[in-house]
PAGU-611294 format. One record per residue (C-alpha): chain; residue number from 1; x, y, z; residue in three letters. Coordinates in steps of 0.1 Angstrom, whole numbers, always signed. Layout:
PAGU-611294
REC|A|NUM|X|Y|Z|ALA
...
//
This chain:
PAGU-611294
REC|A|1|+510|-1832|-932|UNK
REC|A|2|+472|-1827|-927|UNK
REC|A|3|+460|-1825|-889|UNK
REC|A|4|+433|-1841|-875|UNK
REC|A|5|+403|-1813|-886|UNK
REC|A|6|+423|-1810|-916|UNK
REC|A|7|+420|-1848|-926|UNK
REC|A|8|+380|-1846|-912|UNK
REC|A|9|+374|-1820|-939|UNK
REC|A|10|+388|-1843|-964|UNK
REC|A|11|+369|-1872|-954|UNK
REC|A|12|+335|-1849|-959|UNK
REC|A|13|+347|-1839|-993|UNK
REC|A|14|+351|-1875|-1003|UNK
REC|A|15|+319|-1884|-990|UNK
REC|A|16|+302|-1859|-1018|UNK
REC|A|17|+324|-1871|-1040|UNK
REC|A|18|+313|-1907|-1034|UNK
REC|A|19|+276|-1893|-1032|UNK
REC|A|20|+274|-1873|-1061|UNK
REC|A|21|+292|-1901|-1085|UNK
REC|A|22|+262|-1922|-1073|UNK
REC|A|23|+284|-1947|-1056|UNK
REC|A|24|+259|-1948|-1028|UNK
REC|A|25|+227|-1940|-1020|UNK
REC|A|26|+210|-1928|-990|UNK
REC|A|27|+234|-1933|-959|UNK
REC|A|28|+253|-1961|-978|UNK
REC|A|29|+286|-1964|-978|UNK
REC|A|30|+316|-1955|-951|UNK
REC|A|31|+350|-1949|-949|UNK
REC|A|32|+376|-1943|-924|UNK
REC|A|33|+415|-1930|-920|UNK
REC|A|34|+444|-1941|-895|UNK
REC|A|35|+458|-1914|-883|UNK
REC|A|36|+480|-1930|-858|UNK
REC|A|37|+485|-1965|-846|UNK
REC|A|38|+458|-1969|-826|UNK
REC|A|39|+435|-1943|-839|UNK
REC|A|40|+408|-1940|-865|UNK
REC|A|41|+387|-1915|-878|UNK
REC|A|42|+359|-1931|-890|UNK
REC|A|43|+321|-1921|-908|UNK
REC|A|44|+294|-1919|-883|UNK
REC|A|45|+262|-1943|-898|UNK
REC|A|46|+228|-1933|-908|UNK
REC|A|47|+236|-1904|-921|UNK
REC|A|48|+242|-1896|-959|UNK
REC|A|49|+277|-1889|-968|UNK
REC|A|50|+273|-1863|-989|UNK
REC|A|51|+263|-1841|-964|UNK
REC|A|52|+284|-1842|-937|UNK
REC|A|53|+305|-1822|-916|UNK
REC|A|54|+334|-1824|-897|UNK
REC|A|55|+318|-1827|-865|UNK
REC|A|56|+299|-1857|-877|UNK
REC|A|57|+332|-1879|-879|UNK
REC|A|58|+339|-1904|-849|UNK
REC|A|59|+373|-1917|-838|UNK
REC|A|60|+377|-1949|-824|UNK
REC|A|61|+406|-1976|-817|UNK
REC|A|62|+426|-2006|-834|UNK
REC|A|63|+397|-2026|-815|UNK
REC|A|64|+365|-2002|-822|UNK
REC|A|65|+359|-1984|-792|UNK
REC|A|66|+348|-1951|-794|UNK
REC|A|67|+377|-1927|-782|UNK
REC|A|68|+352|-1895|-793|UNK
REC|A|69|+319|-1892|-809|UNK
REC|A|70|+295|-1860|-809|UNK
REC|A|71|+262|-1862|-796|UNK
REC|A|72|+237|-1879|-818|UNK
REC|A|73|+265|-1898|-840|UNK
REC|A|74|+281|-1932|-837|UNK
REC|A|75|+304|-1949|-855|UNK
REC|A|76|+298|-1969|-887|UNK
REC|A|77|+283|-2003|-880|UNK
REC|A|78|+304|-2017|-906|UNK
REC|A|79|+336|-2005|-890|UNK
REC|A|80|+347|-2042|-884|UNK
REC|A|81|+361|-2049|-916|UNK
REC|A|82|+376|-2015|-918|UNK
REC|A|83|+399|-2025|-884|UNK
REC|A|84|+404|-2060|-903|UNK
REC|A|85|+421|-2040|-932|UNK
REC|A|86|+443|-2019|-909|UNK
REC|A|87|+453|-2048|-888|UNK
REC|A|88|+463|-2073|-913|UNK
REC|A|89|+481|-2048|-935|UNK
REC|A|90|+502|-2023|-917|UNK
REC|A|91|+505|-2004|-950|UNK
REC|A|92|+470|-1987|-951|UNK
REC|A|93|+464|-1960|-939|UNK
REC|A|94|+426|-1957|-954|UNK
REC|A|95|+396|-1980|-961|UNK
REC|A|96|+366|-1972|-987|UNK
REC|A|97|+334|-1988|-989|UNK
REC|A|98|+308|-1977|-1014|UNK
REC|A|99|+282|-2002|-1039|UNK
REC|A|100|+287|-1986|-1074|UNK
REC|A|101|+267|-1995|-1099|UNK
REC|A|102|+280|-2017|-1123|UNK
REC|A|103|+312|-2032|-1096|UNK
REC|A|104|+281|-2043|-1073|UNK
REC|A|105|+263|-2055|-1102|UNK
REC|A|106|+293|-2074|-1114|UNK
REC|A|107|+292|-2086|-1074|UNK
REC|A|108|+257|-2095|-1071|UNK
REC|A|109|+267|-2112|-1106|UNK
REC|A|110|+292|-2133|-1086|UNK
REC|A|111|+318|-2124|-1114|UNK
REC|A|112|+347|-2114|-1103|UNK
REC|A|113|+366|-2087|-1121|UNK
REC|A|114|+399|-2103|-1138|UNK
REC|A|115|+395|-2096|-1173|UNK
REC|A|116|+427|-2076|-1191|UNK
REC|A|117|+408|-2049|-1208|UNK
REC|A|118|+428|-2020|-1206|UNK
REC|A|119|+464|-2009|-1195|UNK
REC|A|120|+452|-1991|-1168|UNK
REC|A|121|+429|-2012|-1151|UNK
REC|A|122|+457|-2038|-1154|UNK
REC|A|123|+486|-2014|-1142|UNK
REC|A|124|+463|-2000|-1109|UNK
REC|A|125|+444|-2032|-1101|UNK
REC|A|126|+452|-2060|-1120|UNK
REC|A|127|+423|-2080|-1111|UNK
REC|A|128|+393|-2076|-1085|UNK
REC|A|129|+381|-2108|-1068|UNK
REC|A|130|+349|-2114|-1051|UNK
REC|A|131|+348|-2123|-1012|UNK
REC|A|132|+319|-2141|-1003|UNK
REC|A|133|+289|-2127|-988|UNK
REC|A|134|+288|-2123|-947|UNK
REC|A|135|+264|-2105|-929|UNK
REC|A|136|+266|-2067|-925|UNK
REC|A|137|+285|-2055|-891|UNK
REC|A|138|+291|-2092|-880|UNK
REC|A|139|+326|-2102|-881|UNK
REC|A|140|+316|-2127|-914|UNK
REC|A|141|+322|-2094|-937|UNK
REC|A|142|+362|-2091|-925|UNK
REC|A|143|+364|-2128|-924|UNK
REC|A|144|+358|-2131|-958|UNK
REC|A|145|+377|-2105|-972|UNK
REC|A|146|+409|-2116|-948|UNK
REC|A|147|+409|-2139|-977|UNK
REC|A|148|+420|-2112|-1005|UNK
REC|A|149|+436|-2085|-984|UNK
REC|A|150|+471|-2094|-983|UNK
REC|A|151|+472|-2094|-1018|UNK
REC|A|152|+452|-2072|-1035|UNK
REC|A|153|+439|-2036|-1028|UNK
REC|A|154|+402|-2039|-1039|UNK
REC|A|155|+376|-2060|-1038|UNK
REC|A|156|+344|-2069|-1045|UNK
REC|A|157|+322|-2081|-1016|UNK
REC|A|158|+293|-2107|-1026|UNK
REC|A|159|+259|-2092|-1031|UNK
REC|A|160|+271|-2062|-1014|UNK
REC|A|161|+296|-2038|-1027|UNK
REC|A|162|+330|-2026|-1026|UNK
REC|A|163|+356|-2026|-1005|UNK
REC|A|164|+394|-2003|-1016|UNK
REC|A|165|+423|-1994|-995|UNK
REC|A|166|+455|-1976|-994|UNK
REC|A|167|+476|-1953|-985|UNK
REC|A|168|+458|-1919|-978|UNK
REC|A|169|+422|-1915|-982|UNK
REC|A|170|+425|-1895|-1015|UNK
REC|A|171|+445|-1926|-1032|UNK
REC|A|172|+421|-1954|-1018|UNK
REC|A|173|+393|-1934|-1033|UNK
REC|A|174|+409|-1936|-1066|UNK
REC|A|175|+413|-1969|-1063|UNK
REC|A|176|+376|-1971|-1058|UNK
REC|A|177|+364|-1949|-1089|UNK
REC|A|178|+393|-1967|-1112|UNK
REC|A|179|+376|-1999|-1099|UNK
REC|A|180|+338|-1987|-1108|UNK
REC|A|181|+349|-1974|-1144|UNK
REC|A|182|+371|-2009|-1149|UNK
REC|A|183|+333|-2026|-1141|UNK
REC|A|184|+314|-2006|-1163|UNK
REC|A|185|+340|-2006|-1195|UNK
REC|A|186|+337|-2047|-1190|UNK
REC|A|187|+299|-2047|-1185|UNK
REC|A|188|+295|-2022|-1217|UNK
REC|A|189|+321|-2043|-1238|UNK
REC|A|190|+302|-2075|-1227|UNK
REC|A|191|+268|-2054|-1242|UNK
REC|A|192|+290|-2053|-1275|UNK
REC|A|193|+302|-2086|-1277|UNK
REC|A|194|+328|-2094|-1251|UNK
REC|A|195|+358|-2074|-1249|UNK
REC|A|196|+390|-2083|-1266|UNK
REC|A|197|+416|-2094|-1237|UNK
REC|A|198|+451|-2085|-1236|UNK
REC|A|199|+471|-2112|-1242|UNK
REC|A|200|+489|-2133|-1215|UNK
REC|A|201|+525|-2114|-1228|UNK
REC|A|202|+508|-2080|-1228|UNK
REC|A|203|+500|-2084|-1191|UNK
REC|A|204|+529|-2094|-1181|UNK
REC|A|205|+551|-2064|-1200|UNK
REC|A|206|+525|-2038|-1186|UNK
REC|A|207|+533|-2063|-1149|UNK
REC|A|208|+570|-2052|-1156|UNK
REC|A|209|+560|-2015|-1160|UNK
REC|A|210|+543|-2012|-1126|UNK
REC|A|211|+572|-2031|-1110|UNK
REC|A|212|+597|-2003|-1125|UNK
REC|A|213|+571|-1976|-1116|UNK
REC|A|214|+575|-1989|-1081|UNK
REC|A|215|+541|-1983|-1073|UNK
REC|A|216|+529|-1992|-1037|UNK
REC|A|217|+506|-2014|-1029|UNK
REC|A|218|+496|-2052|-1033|UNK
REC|A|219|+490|-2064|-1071|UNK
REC|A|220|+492|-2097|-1088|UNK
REC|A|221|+526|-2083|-1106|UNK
REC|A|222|+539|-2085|-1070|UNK
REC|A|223|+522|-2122|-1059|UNK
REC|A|224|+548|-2147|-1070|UNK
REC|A|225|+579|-2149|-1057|UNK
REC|A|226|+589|-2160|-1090|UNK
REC|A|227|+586|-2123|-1099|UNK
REC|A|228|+617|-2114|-1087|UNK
REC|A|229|+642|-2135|-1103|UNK
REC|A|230|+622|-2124|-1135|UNK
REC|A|231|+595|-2153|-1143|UNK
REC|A|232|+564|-2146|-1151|UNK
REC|A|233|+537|-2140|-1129|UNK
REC|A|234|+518|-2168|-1113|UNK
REC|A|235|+489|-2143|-1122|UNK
REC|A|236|+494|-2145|-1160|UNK
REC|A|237|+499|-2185|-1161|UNK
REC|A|238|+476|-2200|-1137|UNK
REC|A|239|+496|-2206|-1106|UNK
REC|A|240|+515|-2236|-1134|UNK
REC|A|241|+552|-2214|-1130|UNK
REC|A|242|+561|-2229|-1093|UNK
REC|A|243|+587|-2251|-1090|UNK
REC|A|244|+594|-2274|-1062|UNK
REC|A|245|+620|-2251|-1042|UNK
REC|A|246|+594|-2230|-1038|UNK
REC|A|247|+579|-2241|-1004|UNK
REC|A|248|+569|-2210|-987|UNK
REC|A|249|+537|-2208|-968|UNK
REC|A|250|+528|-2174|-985|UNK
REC|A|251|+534|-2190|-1018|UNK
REC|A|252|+513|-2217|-1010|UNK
REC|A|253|+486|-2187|-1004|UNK
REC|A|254|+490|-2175|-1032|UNK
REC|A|255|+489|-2200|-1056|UNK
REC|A|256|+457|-2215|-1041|UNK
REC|A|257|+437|-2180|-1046|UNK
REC|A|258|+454|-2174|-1079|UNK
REC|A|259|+436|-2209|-1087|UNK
REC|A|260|+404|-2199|-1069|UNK
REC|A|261|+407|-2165|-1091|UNK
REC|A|262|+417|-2186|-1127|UNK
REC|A|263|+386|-2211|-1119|UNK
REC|A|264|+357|-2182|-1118|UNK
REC|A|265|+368|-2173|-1148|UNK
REC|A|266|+363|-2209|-1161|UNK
REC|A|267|+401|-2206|-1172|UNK
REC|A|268|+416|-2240|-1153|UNK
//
């Protein structure tokens, strides 16, 4: 287990990462880790992150006061809808932010990312929706993506950017650079064509695959409740495979943003 200076050198060596892969530019971007249950070691803003340091990283709590800062450095001003994350799903343990190229194109676009392309996309993210556009550091951004959070583990944010989370800083920036090259496979296919999809039955059997992998994580293989006594997806049919003993308010969620999701992609 990394300690605290430990996980700050980490966070630095993401922010290169992030930096050099383009996925920002400038002072764009931040990210943060939970290192305990009311602490959070977040990136400091106006400064690039590809050249920090570990002293540049701030801490703050569950409610975004500053428990430490250095002199000249302050906590990202965007670090509302990182504490929106951590609150409303226990699970993560780190939050990225960056505007890649083609996902934020695909956001500024207003198309949300939900075509079956490849197994691997489908396996790690299974679809990307888009959370509509609220104003930087107000609490509109983490309204918005409240939305999306408790059930999926990316997602695009409207004329902005994106927005991944998970369980340690290194996986939630994976999800971020498997969500970038997802957008810019679809926008090169689109260039050739259109992509051919995956059918509705190979979703689903690559679905069953991540159930037996066990992955962590929210995904639509894991939305329906129907899932589990071994139904397909509401994902894969259009939110058509409830019956009426299903009554739960959570399936109710989900069913209504599996619509929302089906009708941007002009599918309903």
């Amino acid at each position: 287990m990394m300690n605290e200076y430990e996980i700050k050198k980490e966070m630095c060596e993401i922010g290169r990462r992030v930096y050099n892969r383009g996925m920002v530019a400038a002072n764009d971007g931040n990210f943060s880790v939970r290192i305990s249950e009311n602490e959070i070691l977040c990136t400091p803003t106006g400064v690039s992150k590809g050249f920090m340091t570990p002293e540049y990283i701030c801490k703050v709590d569950l409610e975004g006061n500053v428990i430490q800062a250095n002199k000249g450095f302050r906590p990202s001003s965007e670090i509302k809808m990182h504490l929106r994350v951590y609150k409303e799903r226990p699970d993560v343990k780190s939050v990225v932010h960056a505007h890649p190229m083609y996902a934020t194109s695909f956001a500024i676009a207003g198309i949300p990312l939900t075509q079956p392309i490849m197994p691997e996309a489908v396996i790690a993210l299974g679809c990307v929706p888009i959370a509509k556009y609220g104003t930087p550091s107000t609490e509109e951004i983490p309204d918005a993506v409240s939305e999306y959070v408790q059930h999926f583990d990316a997602v695009l944010l409207e004329n902005h950017g994106a927005l991944a989370y998970s369980d340690s800083l290194l996986n939630a920036y994976y999800k971020m650079e498997s969500l970038e090259f997802y957008a810019q496979l679809l926008y090169q296919s689109k260039m050739l064509g259109g992509p051919q999809e995956l059918s509705p039955e190979q979703v689903e059997r690559l679905y069953e695959l991540r159930r037996e992998m066990g992955l962590k994580g929210k995904h639509p293989a894991n939305l329906c409740a129907n899932v589990k006594s071994g139904k397909p997806s509401c994902h894969t049919c259009g939110g058509n495979c409830s019956d009426s003993t299903n009554t739960s308010t959570d399936a109710d969620l989900v069913a209504a943003i599996t619509k929302k999701v089906m009708e941007q992609l002009g599918l309903n």
